[in-house]
C-alpha positions as CSV (number, residue, x, y, z in Angstrom):
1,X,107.9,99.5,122.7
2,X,104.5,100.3,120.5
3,X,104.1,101.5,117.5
4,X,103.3,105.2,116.8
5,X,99.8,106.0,117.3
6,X,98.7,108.7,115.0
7,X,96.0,111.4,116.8
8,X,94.3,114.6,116.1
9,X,95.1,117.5,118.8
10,X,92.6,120.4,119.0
11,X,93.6,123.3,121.4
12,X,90.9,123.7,124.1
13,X,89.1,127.1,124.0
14,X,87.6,127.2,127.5
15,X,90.5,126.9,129.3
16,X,89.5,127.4,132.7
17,X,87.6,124.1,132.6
18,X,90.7,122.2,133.0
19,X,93.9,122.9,134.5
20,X,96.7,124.6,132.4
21,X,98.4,121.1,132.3
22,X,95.6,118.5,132.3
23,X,94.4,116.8,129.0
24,X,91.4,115.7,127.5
25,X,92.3,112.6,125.8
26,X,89.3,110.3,124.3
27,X,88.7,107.0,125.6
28,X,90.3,105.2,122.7
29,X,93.1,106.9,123.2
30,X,94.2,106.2,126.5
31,X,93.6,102.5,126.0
32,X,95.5,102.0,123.0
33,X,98.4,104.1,125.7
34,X,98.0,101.5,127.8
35,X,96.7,104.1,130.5
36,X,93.8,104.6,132.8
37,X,92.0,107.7,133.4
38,X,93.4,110.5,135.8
39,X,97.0,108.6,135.2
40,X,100.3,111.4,135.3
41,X,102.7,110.9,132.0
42,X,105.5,112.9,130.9
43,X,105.1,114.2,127.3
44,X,108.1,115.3,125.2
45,X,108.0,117.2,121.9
46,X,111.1,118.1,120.4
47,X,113.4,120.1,122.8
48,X,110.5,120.6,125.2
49,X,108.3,118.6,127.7
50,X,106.1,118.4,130.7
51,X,104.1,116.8,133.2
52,X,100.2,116.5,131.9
53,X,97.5,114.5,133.9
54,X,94.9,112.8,131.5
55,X,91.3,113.2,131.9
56,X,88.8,110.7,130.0
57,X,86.8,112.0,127.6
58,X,84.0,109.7,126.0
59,X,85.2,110.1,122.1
60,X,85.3,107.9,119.3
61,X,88.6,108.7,117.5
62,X,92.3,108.9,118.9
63,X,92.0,112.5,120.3
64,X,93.9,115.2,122.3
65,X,92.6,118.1,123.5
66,X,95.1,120.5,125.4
67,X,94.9,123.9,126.9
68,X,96.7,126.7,125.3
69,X,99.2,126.7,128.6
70,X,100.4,123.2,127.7
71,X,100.7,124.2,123.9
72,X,102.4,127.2,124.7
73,X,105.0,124.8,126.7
74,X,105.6,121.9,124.1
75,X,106.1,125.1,121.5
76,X,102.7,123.5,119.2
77,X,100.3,125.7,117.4
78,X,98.0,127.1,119.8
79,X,95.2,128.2,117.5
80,X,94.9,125.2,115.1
81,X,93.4,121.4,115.1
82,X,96.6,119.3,114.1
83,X,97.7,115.6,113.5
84,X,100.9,114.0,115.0
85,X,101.6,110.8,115.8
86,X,102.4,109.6,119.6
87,X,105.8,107.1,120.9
88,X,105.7,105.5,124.1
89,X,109.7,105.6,125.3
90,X,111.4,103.0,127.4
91,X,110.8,104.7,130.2
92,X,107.4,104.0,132.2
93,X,104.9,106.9,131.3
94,X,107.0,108.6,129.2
95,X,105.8,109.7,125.7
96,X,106.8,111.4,122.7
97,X,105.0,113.2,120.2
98,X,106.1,114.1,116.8
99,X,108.3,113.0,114.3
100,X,108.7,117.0,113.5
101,X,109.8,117.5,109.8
102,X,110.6,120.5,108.3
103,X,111.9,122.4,104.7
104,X,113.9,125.2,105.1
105,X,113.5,127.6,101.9
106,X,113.2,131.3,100.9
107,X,109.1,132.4,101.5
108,X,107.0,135.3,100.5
109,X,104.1,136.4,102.4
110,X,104.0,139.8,101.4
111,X,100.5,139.4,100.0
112,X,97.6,137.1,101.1
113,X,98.9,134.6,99.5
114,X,102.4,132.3,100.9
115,X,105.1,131.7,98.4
116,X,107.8,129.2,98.3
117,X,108.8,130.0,94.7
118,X,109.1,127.1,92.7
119,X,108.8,124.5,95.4
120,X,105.4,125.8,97.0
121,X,103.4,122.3,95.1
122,X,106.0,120.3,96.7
123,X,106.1,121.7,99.6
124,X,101.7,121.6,99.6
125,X,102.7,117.9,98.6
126,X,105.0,117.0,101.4
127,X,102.0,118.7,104.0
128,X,99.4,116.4,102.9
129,X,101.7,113.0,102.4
130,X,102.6,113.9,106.6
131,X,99.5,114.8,107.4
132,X,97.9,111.9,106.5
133,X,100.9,109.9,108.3
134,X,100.7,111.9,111.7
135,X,103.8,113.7,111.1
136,X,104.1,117.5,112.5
137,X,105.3,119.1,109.0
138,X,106.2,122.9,108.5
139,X,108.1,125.3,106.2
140,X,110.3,127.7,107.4
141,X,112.8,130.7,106.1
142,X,116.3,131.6,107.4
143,X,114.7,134.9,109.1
144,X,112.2,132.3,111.0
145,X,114.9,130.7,112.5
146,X,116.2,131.2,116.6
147,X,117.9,128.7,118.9
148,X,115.5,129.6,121.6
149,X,111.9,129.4,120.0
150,X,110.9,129.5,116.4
151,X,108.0,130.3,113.7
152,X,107.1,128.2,110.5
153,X,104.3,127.9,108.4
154,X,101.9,125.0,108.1
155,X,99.2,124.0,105.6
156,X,96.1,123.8,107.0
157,X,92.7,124.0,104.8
158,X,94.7,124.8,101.4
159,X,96.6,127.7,103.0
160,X,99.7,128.1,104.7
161,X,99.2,129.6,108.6
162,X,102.1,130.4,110.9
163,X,102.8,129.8,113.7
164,X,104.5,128.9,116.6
165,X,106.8,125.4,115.9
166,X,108.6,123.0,118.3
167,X,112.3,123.1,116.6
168,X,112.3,120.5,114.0
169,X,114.0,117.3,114.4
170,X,115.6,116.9,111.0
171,X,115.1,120.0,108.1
172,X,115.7,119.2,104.3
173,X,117.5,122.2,102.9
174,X,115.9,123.9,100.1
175,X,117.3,127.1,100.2
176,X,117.9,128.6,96.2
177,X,120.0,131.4,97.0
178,X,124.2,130.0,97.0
179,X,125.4,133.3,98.3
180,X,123.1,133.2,101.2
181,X,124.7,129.4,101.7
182,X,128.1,130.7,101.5
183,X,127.3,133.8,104.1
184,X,128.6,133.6,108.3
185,X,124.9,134.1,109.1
186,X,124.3,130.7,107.2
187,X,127.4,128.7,108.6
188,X,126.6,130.0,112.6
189,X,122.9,128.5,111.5
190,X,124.5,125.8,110.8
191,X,126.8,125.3,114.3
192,X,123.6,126.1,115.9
193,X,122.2,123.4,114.2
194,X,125.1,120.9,115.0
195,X,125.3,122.0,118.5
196,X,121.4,120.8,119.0
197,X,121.9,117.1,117.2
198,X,119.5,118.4,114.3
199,X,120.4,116.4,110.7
200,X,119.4,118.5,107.9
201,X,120.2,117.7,104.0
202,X,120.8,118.5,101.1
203,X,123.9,120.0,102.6
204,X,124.9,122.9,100.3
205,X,125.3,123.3,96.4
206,X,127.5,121.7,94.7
207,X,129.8,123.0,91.4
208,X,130.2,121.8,88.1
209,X,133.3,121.7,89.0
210,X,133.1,120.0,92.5
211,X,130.9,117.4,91.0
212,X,133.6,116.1,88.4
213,X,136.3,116.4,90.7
214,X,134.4,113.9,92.6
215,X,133.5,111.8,90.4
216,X,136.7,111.7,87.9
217,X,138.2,109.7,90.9
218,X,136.0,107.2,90.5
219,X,137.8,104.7,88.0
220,X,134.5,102.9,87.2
221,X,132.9,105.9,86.4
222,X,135.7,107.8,84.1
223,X,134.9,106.3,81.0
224,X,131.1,107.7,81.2
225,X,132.6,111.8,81.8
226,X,133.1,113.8,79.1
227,X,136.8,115.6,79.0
228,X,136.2,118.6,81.7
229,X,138.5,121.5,82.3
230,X,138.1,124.5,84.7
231,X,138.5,127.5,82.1
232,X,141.7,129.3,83.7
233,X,143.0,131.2,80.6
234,X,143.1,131.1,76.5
235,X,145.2,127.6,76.4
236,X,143.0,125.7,77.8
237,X,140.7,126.8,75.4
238,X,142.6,126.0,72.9
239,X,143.6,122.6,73.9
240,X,140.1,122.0,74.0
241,X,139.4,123.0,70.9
242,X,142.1,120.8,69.4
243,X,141.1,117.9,71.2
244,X,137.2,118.4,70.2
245,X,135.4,119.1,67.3
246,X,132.7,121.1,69.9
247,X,133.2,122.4,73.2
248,X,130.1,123.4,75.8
249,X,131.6,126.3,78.5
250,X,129.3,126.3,81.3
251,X,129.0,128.6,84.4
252,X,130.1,126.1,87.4
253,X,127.3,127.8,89.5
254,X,124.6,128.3,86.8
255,X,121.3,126.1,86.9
256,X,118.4,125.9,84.3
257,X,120.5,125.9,81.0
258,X,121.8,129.8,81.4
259,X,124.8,131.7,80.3
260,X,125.8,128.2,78.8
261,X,128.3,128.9,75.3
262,X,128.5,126.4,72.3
263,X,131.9,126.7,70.5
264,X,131.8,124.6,67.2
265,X,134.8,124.2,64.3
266,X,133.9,124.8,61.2
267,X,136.6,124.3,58.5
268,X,139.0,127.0,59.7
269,X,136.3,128.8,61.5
270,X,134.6,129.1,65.5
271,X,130.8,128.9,65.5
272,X,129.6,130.6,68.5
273,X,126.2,129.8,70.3
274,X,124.9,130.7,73.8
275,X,122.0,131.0,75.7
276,X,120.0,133.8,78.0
277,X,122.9,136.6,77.4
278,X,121.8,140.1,76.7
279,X,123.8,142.4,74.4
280,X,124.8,141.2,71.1
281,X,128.3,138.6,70.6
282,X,129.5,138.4,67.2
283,X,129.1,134.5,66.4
284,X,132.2,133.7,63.9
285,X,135.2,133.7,65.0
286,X,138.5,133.2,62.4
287,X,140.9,132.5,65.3
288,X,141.2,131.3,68.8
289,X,142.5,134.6,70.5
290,X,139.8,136.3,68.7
291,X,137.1,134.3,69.8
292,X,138.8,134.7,73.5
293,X,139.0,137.9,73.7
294,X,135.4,138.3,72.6
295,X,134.4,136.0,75.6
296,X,136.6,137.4,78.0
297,X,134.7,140.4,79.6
298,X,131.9,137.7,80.3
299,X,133.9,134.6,81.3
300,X,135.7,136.9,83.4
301,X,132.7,137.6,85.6
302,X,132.0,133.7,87.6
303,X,134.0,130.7,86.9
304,X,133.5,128.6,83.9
305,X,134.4,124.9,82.5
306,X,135.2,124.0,79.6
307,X,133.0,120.6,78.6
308,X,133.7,118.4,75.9
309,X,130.7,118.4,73.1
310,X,129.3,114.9,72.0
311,X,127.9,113.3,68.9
312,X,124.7,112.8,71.1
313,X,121.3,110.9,70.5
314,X,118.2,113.1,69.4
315,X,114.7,113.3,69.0
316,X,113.3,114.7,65.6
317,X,116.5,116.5,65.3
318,X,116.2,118.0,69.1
319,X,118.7,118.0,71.6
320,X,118.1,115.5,74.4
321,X,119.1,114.1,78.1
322,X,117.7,112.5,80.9
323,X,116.7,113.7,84.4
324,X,117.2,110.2,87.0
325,X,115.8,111.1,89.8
326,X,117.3,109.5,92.8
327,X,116.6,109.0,96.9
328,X,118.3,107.8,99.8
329,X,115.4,106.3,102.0
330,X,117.9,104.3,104.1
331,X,121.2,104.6,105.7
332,X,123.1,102.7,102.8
333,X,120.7,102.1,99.4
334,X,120.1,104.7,97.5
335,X,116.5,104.1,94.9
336,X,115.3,106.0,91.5
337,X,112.1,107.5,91.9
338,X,111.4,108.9,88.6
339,X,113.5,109.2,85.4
340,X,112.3,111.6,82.3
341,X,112.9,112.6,79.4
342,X,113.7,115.8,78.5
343,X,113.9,117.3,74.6
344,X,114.5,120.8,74.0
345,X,112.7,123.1,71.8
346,X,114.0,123.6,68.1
347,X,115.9,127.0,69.1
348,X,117.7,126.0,72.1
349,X,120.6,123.4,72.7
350,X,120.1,122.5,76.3
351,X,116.5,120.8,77.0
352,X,115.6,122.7,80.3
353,X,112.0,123.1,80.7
354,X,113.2,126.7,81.7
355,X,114.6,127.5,78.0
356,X,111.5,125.3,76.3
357,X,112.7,122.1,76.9
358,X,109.6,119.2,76.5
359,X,109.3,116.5,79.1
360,X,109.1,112.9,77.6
361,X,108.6,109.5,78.9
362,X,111.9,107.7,78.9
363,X,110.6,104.7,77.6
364,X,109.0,106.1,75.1
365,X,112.3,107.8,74.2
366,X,114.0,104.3,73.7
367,X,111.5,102.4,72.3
368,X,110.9,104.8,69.3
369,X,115.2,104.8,68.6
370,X,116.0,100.7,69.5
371,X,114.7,97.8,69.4
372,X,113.1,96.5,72.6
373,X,116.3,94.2,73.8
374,X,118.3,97.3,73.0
375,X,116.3,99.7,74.9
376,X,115.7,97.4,78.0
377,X,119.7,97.4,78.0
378,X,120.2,101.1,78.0
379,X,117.6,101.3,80.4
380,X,119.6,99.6,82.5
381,X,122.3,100.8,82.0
382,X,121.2,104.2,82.5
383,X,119.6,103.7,86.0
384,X,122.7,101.5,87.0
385,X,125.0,104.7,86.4
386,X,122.5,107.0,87.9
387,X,122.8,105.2,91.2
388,X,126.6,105.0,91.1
389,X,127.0,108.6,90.6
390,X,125.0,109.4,93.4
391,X,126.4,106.8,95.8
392,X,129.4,108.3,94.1
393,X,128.7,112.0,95.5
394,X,127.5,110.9,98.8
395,X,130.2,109.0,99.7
396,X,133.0,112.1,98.3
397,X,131.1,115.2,99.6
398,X,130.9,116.8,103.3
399,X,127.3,116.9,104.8
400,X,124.6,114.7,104.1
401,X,122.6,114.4,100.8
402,X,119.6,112.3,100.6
403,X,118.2,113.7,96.8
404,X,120.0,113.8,93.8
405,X,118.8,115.0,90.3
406,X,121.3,113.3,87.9
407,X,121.4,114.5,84.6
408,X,122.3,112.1,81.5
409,X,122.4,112.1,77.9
410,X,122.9,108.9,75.3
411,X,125.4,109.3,72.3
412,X,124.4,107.6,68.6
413,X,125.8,104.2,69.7
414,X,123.3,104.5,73.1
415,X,126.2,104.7,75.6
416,X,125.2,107.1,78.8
417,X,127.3,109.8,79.3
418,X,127.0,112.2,82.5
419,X,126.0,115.7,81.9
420,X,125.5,117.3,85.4
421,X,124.7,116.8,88.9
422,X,121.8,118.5,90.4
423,X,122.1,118.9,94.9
424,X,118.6,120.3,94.7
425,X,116.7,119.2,91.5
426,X,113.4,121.0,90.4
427,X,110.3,119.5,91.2
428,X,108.2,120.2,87.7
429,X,110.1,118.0,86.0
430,X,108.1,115.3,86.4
431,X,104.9,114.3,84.2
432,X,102.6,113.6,87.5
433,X,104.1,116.8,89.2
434,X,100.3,118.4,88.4
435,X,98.7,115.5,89.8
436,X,96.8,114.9,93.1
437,X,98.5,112.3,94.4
438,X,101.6,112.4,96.4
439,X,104.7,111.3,93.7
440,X,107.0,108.8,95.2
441,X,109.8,111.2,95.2
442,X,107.9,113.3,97.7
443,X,107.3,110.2,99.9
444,X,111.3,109.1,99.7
445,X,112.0,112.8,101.0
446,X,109.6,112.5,104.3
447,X,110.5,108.9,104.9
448,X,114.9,110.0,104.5
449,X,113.9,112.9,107.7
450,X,112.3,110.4,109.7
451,X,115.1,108.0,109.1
452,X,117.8,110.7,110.1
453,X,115.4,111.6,113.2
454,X,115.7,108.2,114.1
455,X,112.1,107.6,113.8
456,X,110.0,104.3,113.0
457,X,109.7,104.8,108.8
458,X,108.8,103.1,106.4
459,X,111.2,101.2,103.8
């Protein structure tokens, strides 16, 4: 079998100089097929395919040109010049073209301009990285979405077009809304999606609490959890408190540092701290039921766990943790492809960028608190547990993950300890997530969907 042969294709615009499913096809092209002029192949894309005779056009690069008709059929963009790449199968004459990749997320296009929120660089990101690699890339929202034929948008001369799109052979779920995850419409998507042999991941959110379910199981990876309770009623905070000198309660579907309480002992009183709550809570607290009660109307609202507060490592008396950010580009070996630091600002004790938090190189981190040997240990150490956790939570959880934003923070002695698990991390938090070039993490992502499309990919 060949290698995929990457081409441009450029609708035709005078149709009636060929018939609907005849295509131009440049010199170059058809020789590095392994085809002659005039010859009858079956092409495939996706769910669809046809018959197409080739005529020879005298053209330097590897080109396509197709009528609208045969477009219309193999369900490509029918207005637009586009790059794909082109698999002979093991059947005589029979081609495929694609891979066809896609990103399922919430979009705006309301205005002129088309919105993915927060991931709209990545997503620009992902366009160019599969452009450039002849893969058929395109973004797409739930409401986008039918069994029978389909819309997305692709990025074509710095804008996002839509269009008509074959139905993609893998989608990496970016969707940011968990209720709309958690809905029927979302779950008969998913059947639907089952029912056609299309992979997506990540597969849904995970919990707080899910998460250390998971990983307290794991008897190698105990002694780097904090203590962890679901917060069911007024004993468990107590025991808590009893236990620790400072307890962190965190909403087990929160994300970006919000609604997140600091509960300190201080001689025979409760210190209370929180973050992103409106209203006013009184922060001193001479008892346990008191402090409950006080918390009660707003724990009573979403779930909550109750997390044990450490003596950790800072950074000119600032909070601090570590984002690992890690890949699965093959079927068994997960890989880091970034890993920063993060120190919050003086106000705040969580170091998310959204609450002020400053992004930091980790090695700069270590090397300014140990001494080399002692920071190439932690190091270590640190990426070491990253990539257990996550082989950790793909191994425990239903549906397949491929990207995993692991959170981690050192106490004083520089032991790891591990904070949270993020399903579907952010993509700013990264120092090169302004740059030009396509970040490794971006590249890991395309070349996990063309491995779970079963597709020739790079290792």
């Amino acid at each position: 079998m060949m290698n995929p042969i990457q081409l441009e294709i450029r609708p035709l615009t005078e149709d009636n100089i060929l018939r609907p499913y005849e295509i131009k096809a440049s010199e170059k092209l058809i020789e590095s097929l392994g085809l002659k002029p005039n010859q009858t192949i079956h092409l495939n894309c996706s769910r669809y395919s046809c018959q197409v005779q080739l005529v020879s056009i005298k053209e330097r690069d590897l080109i396509m040109y197709c009528t609208k008709e045969l477009l219309h059929s193999l369900h490509l963009p029918n207005e637009l010049p586009f790059f794909l790449s082109i698999t002979q199968e093991k059947r005589q004459n029979h081609f495929t073209l694609g891979p066809i990749v896609s990103v399922l997320t919430e979009i705006s296009d309301k205005s002129e301009s088309v919105s993915m929120g927060s991931i709209t660089d990545f997503c620009e990101e992902l366009a160019r990285y599969c452009t450039v690699n002849g893969i058929f890339f395109f973004v797409f929202s739930f409401k986008d979405w039918n069994k029978d034929s389909m819309q997305g948008y692709i990025f074509q001369n710095k804008k996002w077009i839509k269009s008509k799109v074959p139905h993609p052979q893998v989608i990496h779920n970016r969707i940011h809304s968990r209720k709309r995850e958690q809905s029927e419409a979302f779950k008969t998507f998913t059947d639907q999606l089952s029912n056609m042999n299309i992979p997506y991941f990540n597969d849904h959110f995970l919990n707080k609490w899910e998460v250390h379910e998971y990983l307290i199981t794991q008897e190698h990876l105990t002694p780097f959890i904090p203590d962890t309770k679901i917060l069911l009623s007024m004993n468990i905070l107590e025991e808590m408190l009893v236990t620790h000198e400072c307890i962190f309660l965190k909403p087990i579907h929160g994300s970006q540092g919000r609604k997140i309480f600091r509960i300190t002992k201080h001689e025979s009183d409760y210190l209370l701290d929180y973050t992103s709550f409106s209203g006013e809570i009184e922060q001193k607290y001479d008892s346990i039921r008191s402090l409950f009660q006080s918390l009660r109307s707003r724990l009573n609202q979403q779930a909550f766990i109750a997390q044990q507060g450490l003596p950790l490592l800072q950074y000119n008396d600032r909070p601090l943790d570590f984002r690992i950010l890690c890949h699965k580009t093959n079927e068994n070996k997960w890989k880091i492809t970034s890993a920063i630091a993060r120190v919050s600002s003086k106000e705040q004790f969580v170091s998310n960028l959204a609450r002020g938090g400053e992004l930091m190189k980790l090695n700069t981190i270590l090397s300014t608190t140990f001494d080399s040997k002692r920071a190439v240990h932690i190091k270590k150490l640190m990426m070491e547990l990253a990539l257990e956790v996550a082989e950790s939570i793909s191994l425990s959880c239903q549906g397949i993950y491929g990207e995993l934003g692991i959170d981690l923070a050192l106490d004083m002695e520089g032991k790891p300890w591990v904070i949270e698990v993020n399903t579907k991390p952010s993509k700013d938090q990264d120092p090169d997530h302004l740059s030009s070039k396509v970040r490794p993490s971006a590249k890991a992502i395309i070349q996990h969907c063309l491995f779970l499309a079963n597709y020739p990919h790079k290792e």
